[in-house]
C-alpha positions as CSV (number, residue, x, y, z in Angstrom):
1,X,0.4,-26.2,10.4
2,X,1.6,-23.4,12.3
3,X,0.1,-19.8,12.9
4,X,2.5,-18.1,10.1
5,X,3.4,-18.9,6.5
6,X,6.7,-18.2,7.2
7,X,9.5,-20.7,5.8
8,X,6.5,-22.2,3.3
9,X,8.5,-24.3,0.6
10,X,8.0,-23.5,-3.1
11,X,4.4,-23.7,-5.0
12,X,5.8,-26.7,-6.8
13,X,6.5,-28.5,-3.5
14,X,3.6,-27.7,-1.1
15,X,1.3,-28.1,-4.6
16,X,2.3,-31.5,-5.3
17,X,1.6,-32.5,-1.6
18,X,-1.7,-31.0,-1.5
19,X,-2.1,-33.2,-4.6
20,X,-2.3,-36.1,-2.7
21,X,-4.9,-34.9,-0.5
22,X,-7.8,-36.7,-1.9
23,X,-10.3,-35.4,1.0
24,X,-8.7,-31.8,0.5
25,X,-9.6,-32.0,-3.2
26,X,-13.1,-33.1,-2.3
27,X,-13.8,-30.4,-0.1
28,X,-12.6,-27.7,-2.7
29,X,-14.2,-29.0,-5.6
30,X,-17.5,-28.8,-3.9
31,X,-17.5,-25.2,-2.0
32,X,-15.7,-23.6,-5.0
33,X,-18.6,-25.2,-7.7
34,X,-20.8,-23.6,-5.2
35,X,-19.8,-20.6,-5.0
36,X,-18.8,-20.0,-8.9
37,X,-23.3,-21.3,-9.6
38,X,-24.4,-18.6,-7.4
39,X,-22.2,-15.7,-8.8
40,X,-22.8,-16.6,-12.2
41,X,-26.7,-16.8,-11.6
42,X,-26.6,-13.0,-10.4
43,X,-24.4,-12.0,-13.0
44,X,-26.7,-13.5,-16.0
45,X,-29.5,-11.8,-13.6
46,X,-27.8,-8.4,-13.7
47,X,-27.2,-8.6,-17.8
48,X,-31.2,-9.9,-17.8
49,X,-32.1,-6.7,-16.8
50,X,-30.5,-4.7,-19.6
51,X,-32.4,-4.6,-22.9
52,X,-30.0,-5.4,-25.8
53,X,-29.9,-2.3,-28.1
54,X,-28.5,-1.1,-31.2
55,X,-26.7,1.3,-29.0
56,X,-24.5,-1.5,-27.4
57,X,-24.0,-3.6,-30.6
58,X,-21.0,-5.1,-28.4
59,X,-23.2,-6.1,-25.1
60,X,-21.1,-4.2,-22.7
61,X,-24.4,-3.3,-21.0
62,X,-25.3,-5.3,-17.5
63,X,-22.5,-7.0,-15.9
64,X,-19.7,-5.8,-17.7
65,X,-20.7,-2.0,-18.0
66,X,-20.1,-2.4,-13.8
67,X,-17.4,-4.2,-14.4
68,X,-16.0,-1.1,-16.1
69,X,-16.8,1.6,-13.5
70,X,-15.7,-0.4,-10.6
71,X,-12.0,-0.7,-12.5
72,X,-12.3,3.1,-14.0
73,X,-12.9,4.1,-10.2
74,X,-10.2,2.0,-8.8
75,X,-7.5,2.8,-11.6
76,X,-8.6,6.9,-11.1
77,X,-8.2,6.2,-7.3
78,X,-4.4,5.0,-7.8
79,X,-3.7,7.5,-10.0
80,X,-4.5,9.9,-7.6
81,X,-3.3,8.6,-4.8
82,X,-1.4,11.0,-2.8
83,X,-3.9,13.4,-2.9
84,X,-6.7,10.8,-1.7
85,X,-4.7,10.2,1.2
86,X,-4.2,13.2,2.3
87,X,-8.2,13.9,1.9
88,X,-8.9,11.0,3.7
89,X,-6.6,11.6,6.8
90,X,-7.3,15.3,7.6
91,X,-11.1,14.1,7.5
92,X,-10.6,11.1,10.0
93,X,-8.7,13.6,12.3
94,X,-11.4,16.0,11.6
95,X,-14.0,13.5,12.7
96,X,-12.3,12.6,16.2
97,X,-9.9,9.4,14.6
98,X,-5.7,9.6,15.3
99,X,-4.3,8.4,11.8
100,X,-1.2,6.8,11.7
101,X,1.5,5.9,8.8
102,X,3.1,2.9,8.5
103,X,5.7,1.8,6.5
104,X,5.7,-1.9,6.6
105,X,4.2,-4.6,9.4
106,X,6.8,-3.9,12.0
107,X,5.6,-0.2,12.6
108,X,1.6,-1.2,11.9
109,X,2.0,-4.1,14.7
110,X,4.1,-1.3,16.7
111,X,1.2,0.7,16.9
112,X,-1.6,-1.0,17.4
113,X,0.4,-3.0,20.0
114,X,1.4,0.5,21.7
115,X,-1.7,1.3,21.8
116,X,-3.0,-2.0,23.7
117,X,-0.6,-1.4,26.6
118,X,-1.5,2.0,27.0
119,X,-5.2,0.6,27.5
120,X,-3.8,-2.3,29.7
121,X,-5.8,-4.4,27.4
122,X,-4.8,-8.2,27.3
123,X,-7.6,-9.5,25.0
124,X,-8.9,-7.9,21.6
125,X,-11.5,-9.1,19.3
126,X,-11.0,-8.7,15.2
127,X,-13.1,-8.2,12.4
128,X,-12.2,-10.7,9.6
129,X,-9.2,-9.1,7.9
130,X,-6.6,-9.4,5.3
131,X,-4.2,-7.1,6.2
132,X,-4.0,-7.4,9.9
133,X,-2.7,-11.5,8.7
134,X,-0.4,-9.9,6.0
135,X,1.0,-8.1,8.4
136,X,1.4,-10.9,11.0
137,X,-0.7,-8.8,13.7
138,X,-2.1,-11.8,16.1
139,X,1.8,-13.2,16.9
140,X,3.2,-10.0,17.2
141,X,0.6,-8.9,19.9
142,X,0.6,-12.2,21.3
143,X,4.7,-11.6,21.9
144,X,3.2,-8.3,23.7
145,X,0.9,-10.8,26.3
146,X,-2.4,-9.7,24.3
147,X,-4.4,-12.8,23.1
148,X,-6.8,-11.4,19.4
149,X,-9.9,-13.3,19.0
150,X,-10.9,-14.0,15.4
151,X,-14.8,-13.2,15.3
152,X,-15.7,-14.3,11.5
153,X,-17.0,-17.8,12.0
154,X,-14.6,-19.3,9.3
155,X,-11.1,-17.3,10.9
156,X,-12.6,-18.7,14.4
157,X,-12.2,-22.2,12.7
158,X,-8.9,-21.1,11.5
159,X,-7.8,-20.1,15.1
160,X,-9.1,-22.7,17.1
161,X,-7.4,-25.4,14.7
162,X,-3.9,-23.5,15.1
163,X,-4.2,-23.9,11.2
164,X,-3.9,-21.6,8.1
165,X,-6.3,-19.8,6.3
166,X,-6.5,-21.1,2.4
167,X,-9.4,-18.8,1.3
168,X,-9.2,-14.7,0.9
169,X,-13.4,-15.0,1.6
170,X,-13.7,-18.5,3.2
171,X,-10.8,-19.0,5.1
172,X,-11.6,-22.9,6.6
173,X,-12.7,-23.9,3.1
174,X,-10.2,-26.9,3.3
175,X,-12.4,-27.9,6.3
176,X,-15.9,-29.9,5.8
177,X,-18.6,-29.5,9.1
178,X,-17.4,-33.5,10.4
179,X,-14.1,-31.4,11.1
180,X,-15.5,-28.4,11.9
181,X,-17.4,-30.4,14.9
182,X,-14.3,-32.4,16.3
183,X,-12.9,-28.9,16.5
184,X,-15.0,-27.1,18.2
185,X,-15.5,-30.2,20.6
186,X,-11.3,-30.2,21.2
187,X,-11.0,-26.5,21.6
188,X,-13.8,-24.1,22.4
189,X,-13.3,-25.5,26.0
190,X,-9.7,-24.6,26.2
191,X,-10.0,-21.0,25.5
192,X,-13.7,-19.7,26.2
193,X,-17.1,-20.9,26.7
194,X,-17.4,-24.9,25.5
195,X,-19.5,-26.1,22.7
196,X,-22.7,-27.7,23.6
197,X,-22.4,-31.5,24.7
198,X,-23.9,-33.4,21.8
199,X,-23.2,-30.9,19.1
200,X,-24.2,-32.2,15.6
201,X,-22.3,-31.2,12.4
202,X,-25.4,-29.3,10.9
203,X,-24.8,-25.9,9.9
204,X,-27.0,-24.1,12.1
205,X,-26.0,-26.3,15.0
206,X,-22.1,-25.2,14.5
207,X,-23.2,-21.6,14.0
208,X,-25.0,-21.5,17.3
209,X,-22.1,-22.7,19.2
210,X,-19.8,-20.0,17.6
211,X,-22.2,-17.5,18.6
212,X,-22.5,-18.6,22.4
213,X,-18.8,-19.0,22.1
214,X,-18.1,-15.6,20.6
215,X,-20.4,-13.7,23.0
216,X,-18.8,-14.1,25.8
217,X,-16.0,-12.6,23.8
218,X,-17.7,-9.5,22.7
219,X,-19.0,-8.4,25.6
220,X,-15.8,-8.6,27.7
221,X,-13.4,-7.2,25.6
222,X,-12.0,-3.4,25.6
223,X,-10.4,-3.2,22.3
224,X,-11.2,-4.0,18.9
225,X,-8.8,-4.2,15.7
226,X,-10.5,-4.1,12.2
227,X,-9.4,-3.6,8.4
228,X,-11.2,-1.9,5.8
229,X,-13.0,-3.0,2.3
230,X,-13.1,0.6,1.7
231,X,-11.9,4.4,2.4
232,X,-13.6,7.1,1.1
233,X,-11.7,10.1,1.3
234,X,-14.1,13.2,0.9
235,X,-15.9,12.0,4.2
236,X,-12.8,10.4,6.0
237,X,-14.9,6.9,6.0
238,X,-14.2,3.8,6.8
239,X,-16.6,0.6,5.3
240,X,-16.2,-3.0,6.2
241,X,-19.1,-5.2,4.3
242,X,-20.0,-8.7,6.2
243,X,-22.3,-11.6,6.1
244,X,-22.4,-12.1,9.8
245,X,-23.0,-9.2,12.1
246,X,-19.9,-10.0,13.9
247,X,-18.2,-6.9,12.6
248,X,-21.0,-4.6,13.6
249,X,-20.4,-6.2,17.2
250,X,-16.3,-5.4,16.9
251,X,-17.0,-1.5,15.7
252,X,-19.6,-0.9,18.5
253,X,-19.2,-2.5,21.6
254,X,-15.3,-1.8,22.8
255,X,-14.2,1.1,24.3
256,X,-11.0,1.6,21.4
257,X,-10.9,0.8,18.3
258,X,-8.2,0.3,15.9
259,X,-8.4,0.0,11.9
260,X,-5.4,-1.4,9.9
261,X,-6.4,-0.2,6.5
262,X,-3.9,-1.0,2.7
263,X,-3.4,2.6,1.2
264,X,-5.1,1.4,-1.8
265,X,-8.6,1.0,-0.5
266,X,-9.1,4.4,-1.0
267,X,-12.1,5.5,-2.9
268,X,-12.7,9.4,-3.6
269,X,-16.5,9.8,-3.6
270,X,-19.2,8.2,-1.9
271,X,-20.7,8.0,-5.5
272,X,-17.8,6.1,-6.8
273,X,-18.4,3.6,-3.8
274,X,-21.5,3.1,-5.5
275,X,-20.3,0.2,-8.2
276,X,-18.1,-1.3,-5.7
277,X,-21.1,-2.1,-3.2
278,X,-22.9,-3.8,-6.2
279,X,-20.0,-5.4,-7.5
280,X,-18.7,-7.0,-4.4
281,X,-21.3,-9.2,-3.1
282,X,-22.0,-10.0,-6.3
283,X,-18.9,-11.8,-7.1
284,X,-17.4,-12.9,-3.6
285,X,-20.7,-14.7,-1.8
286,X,-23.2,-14.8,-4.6
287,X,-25.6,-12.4,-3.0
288,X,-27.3,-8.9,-4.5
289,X,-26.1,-6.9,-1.5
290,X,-24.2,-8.0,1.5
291,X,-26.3,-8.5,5.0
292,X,-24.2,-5.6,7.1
293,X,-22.7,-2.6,5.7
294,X,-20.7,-0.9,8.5
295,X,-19.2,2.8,8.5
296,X,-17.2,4.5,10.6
297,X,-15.6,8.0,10.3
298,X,-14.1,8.6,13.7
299,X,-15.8,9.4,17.7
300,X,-19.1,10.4,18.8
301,X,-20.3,11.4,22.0
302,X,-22.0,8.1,23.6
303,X,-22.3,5.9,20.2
304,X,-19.6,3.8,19.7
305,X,-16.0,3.6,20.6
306,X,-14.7,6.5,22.2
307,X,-11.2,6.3,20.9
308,X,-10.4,5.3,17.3
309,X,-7.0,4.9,15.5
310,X,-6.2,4.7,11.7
311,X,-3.3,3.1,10.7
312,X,-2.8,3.8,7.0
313,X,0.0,0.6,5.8
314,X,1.9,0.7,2.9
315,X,4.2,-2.6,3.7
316,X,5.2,-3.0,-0.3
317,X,1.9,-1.0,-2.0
318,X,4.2,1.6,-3.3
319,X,6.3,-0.9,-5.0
320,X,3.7,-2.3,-6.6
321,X,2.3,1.2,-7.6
322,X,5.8,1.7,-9.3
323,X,5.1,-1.4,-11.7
324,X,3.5,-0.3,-14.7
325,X,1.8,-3.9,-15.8
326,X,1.5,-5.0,-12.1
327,X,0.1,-1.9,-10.6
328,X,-3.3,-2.8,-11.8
329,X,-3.6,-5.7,-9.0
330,X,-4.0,-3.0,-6.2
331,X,-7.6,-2.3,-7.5
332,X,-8.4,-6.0,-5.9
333,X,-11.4,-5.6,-3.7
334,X,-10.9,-8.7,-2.5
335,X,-13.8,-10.7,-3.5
336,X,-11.9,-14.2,-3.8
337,X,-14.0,-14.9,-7.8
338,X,-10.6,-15.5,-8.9
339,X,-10.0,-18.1,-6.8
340,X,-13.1,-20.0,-7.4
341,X,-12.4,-20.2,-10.9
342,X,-8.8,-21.3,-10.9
343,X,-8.5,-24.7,-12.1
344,X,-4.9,-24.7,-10.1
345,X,-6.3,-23.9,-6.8
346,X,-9.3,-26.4,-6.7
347,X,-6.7,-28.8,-6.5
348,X,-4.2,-28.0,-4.7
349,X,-5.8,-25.2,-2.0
350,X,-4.3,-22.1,-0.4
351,X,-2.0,-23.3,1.4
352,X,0.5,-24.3,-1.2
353,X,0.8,-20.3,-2.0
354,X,2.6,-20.1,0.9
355,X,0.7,-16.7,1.8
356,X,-2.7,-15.1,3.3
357,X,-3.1,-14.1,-0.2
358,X,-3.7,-17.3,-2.2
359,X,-5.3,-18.2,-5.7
360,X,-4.6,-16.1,-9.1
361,X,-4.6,-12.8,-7.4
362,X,-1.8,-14.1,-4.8
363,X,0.3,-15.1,-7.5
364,X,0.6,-11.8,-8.9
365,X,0.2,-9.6,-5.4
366,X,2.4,-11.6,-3.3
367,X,5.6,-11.0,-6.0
368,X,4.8,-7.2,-6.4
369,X,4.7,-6.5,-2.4
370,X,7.6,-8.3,-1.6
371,X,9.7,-8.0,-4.8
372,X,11.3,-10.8,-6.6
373,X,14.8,-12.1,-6.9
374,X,15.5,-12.9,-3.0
375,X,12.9,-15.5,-1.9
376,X,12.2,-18.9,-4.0
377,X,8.9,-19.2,-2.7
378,X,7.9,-15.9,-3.6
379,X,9.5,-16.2,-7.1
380,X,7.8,-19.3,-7.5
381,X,4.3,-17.6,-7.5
382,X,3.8,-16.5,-10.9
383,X,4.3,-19.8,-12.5
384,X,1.2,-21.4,-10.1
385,X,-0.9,-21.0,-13.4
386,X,-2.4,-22.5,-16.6
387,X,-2.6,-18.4,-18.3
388,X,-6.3,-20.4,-19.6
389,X,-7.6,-16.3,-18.0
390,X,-10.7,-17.5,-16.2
391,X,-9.6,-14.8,-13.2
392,X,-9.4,-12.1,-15.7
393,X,-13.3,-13.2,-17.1
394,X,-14.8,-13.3,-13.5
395,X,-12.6,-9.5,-11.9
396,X,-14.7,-7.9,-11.1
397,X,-12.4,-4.8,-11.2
398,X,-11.0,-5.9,-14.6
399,X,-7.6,-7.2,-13.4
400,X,-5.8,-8.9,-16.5
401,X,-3.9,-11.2,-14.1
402,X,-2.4,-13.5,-17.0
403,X,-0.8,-10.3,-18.7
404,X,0.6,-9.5,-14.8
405,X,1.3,-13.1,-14.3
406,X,3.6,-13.3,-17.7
407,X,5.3,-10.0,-16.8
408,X,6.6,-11.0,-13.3
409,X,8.1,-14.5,-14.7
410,X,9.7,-11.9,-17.1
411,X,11.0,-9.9,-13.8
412,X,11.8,-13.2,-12.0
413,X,14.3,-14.5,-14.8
414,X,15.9,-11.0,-14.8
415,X,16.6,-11.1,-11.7
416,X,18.4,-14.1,-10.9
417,X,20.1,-13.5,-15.2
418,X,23.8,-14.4,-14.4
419,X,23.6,-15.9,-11.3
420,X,22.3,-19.7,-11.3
421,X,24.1,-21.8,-14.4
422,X,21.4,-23.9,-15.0
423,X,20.9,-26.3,-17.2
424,X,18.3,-24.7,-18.9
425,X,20.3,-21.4,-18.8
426,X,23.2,-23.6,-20.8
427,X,21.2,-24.2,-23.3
428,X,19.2,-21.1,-24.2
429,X,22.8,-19.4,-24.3
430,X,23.6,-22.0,-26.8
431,X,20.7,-21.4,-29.0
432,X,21.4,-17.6,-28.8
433,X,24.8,-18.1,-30.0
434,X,23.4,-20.2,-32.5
435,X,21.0,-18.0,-33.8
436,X,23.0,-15.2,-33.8
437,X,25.3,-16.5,-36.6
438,X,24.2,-17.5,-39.9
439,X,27.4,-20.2,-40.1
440,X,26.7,-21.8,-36.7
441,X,23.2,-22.4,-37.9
442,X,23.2,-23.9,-40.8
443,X,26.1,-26.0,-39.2
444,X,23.4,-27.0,-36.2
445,X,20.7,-27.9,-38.9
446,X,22.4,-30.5,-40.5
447,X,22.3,-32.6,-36.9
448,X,18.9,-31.7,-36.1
449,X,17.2,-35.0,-37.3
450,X,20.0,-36.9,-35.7
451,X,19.2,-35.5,-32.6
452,X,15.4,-35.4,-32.5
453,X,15.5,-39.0,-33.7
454,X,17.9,-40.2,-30.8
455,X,15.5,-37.7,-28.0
456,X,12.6,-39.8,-29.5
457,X,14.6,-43.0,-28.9
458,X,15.8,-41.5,-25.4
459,X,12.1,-40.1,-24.1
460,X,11.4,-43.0,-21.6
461,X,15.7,-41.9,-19.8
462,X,14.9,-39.9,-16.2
463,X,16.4,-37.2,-17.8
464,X,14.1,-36.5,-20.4
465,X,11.0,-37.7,-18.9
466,X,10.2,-34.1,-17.3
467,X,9.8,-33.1,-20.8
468,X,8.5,-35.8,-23.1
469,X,6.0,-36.7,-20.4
470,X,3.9,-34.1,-21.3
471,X,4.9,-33.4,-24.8
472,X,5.1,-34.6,-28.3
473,X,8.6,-34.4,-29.9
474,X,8.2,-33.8,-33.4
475,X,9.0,-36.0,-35.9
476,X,12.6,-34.8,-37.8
477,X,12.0,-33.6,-41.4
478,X,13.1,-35.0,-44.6
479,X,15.4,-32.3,-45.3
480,X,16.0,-28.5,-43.7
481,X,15.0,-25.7,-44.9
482,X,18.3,-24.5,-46.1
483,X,18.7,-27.7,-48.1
484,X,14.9,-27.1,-49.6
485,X,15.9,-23.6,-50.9
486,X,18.8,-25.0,-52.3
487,X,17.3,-27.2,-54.1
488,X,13.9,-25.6,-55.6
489,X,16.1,-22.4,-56.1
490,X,14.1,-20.4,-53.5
491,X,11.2,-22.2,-54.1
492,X,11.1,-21.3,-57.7
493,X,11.8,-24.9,-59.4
C-alpha cells in the first residue's frame, strides 16, 4: 500500500481481492465480534436502568431516548449552521485562537503548512484525526520538508507500516500483535527510538514500546496538529475524547498548536454536548465514558500552547448540507458502530472503500463530499451494501444510512442517464417502451414462456451466469394474464 487512497480501483475490485485474504478475514471477524459484545452489553445496561412504564408503552426510554437527543441536537445544529459558526469563531478569537476558513484540503494543508514555516518547524506530532487524512495533510507537509508523527498507538502502526488505515476508530484493525511486533522490530529504529530487543507480541509489551518510542517525540517537538470530536459554539470550545492520553500530551506540551476541525462538529450548548459525551464511548470502544476528555478554547498565559489556530474546513460539507436525504450523514460523530456491524466490511475490510472513511457510513459520506458522476470509485460506494440496516439499528445519532444509501444509487444512475449504452441500459429502454404501449405488450407476452424456458435452458452460458448464479428464474406460466381474462371473462366464468 501506499500513504494515499488515491487511484483505489472500484469497491467491486479491491472487495473481491480482500476476499481472498483469509488471515485478513480472520482478524476482522474477531476485533469487530469484540467490539459489537461490549457496546451491546452497555447499551442493554443503559435500557436496565430505565423502569418500563405505562408512560413509554413503546420502550423508547434508555438507549434509544439518547439516541434521540444526540440526533435532535445534531440535526438542530445543521439547521442552524451559519449562525453556529459564526458563534463559535468570534469566541475562539475572543479566547486568544486565529480562526481560519477553508474551502477544500488545498487551502487547510496551505495553512497549517504556512504556518509550520513561519515556526521553522520540521517535525509535528498529531492527535488521531479524521479530517487532517481526508484532507491529505501528512504528504502535503511532507512536500513542505516537515515530517507529522501519528501519536494514537493504532495510526503509529499505520505510519510505521507505510500502510492504510481500514478503521474510522481502530485504524490497524487488519493487523493482529505477530504483525504488529515484526513492525515495530523493522521500523521504530529507522525513524526514532528502537523497540526493546526481545519484544514479545503481548499487548502491554507492544504498548510500552509505543510509549518509549512516542516520548521522545513529544517532548521534542514544537508544533502540534489536532482535529476535533466537537465544537461548541457559545464557549468557542474545542473537545477531542481519547482512550490514550496521547492527545492530552499533543494539546499541552508544543509551543503552537493547530486544529483542523469539519464545520459540522459544531454543537451550540455545552448542555447539548451532554448526550454526545454518553453516546460516544458507548458505541465506538464499549466504555461508559472515555479515559481523557480534552478542551481547548484558545491561549492562556503559561498553560498550554501559546499560539493556537483554527482552521474551520468545509472540503464538500456544504454539498452534502444541500442534499435533503443525504444531509443527515453530517450528524456522524464518528464512533465507527456502523462499521462493526456491517456484514460487508467484516469481510472485505476498509481498504476496499478506497477512502479514510470506510464501512456503511463511508459509502454514503464519501459520494456526498465529493459528488457523483465523475469518479467510478466514488460511484461505486453506494452499492458496497446488503440494505439488511444493521448501521441504522446501532447510530447512534439515528443516521438511516439504507434510505441515504438507496438515494445516492438513484443520483449515481442520473448522472451518467445518456451517456454509457450498456447492456443493461438496452434493455430497461426496451421494457419501457414496452410498457408504455398496450399493443407492444400484449405482443411481448405471448413469447415470455419461450423465453424464460430457453434462459432456464441457457443459465449454466457465461453470459447468464452473473445472474442465475444467484437467482431463481421462475418457471413460465401456463398461460398470461391477458389470455386468463380472456378466457374466464374477467374472471367472471
Amino acid at each position: 500500500m501506499t500513504g494515499t487512497f488515491v487511484g483505489m480501483p472500484t469497491f467491486p475490485v479491491a472487495a473481491r481481492r480482500a476476499l481472498g485474504d483469509a488471515q485478513l478475514r480472520h482478524n476482522l471477524g474477531q476485533a469487530t465480534a469484540t467490539i459489537r459484545a461490549k457496546r451491546q452489553r452497555l447499551v442493554e445496561e443503559v435500557d436496565a436502568a430505565v423502569p418500563t412504564s405505562a408512560a413509554d408503552p413503546q420502550g423508547l426510554g434508555g438507549w434509544e431516548a439518547l439516541r434521540r437527543a444526540g440526533a435532535a441536537v445534531k440535526e438542530a445544529a445543521l439547521r442552524s449552521l451559519p449562525e453556529h459558526l459564526e458563534r463559535l469563531e468570534a469566541e475562539l478569537v475572543a479566547n486568544g485562537a486565529t480562526v481560519h476558513w477553508a474551502r477544500d484540503a488545498a487551502e487547510a494543508c496551505s495553512v497549517v503548512a504556512a504556518v509550520a514555516r513561519a515556526h521553522g518547524v520540521r517535525e509535528v506530532v498529531k492527535v488521531k484525526s479524521m479530517v487532517t487524512q481526508e484532507i491529505g495533510l501528512n504528504e502535503a507537509l511532507e512536500a513542505e520538508g516537515v515530517a507529522a508523527w501519528e501519536t494514537d498507538l493504532a495510526e503509529l502502526i499505520v505510519q510505521l507500516d507505510e500502510d492504510l488505515p481500514s478503521h474510522i476508530l481502530v485504524p490497524a484493525i487488519h493487523r493482529n500483535r505477530a504483525e504488529v511486533r515484526e513492525i515495530f522490530l523493522r521500523r521504530m529504529k529507522e525513524v526514532g527510538r528502537a523497540a526493546p530487543d526481545g519484544l514479545g507480541d503481548e499487548p502491554a509489551a507492544l504498548a510500552a514500546a509505543a510509549r518509549s518510542h512516542l516520548r521522545e517525540k513529544f517532548l521534542s517537538a514544537r508544533m502540534a496538529v489536532s482535529g476535533a470530536n466537537f465544537a461548541v459554539a457559545e464557549t468557542g470550545t474545542l473537545v477531542v475524547v481519547e482512550s490514550e492520553g496521547n492527545g492530552r500530551m499533543c494539546l499541552t506540551l508544543p509551543e503552537v498548536l493547530v486544529s483542523v476541525v469539519g464545520i459540522e462538529k459544531v454543537v451550540p450548548t455545552w448542555e447539548q454536548l451532554d448526550p454526545m459525551l454518553r453516546l460516544l464511548p458507548r458505541s465506538s470502544t464499549g466504555e461508559r465514558m472515555n479515559p481523557y476528555t480534552s478542551t481547548w478554547s484558545g491561549t492562556a498565559a503559561g498553560d498550554g500552547p501559546g499560539e493556537v489556530h483554527v482552521v474551520l474546513l468545509d472540503n464538500g460539507r456544504t454539498r452534502a448540507l444541500a442534499d435533503e436525504v443525504g444531509r443527515q450523514a453530517l450528524r456522524c460523530i464518528r464512533c465507527s458502530a456502523c462499521l462493526n456491524v456491517c456484514p460487508v466490511y467484516e469481510r472485505t475490510g476498509g481498504h476496499a472503500y478506497g477512502s479514510v472513511y470506510p464501512g456503511p457510513i463511508g459509502a454514503i459520506l464519501n459520494p456526498l463530499l465529493n459528488g457523483v458522476g465523475h469518479d467510478d470509485q466514488v460511484d461505486s460506494l453506494p452499492y458496497a451494501s446488503t440494505l439488511c440496516g444493521a448501521c441504522f439499528e446501532v447510530c447512534p445519532v439515528r443516521i438511516d444510512i439504507p434510505s441515504v444509501l438507496v438515494d445516492q444509487r438513484a443520483q449515481v444512475v442520473d448522472a451518467h442517464r445518456g451517456r454509457r449504452r450498456s447492456g443493461e441500459a438496452v434493455v430497461m429502454r426496451l421494457a419501457a417502451a414496452t410498457l408504455a404501449d398496450e399493443g407492444r405488450l400484449g405482443f411481448a407476452e405471448r413469447f415470455t414462456g419461450v423465453g424464460l424456458r430457453a434462459a432456464r435452458r441457457g443459465a449454466g452460458w457465461p453470459g447468464l451466469r452473473r445472474w442465475t448464479g444467484a437467482r431463481d428464474l421462475p418457471r413460465p406460466p401456463r398461460e398470461s394474464f391477458r389470455a386468463w381474462w380472456r378466457r374466464t371473462g374477467g374472471g367472471t366464468r
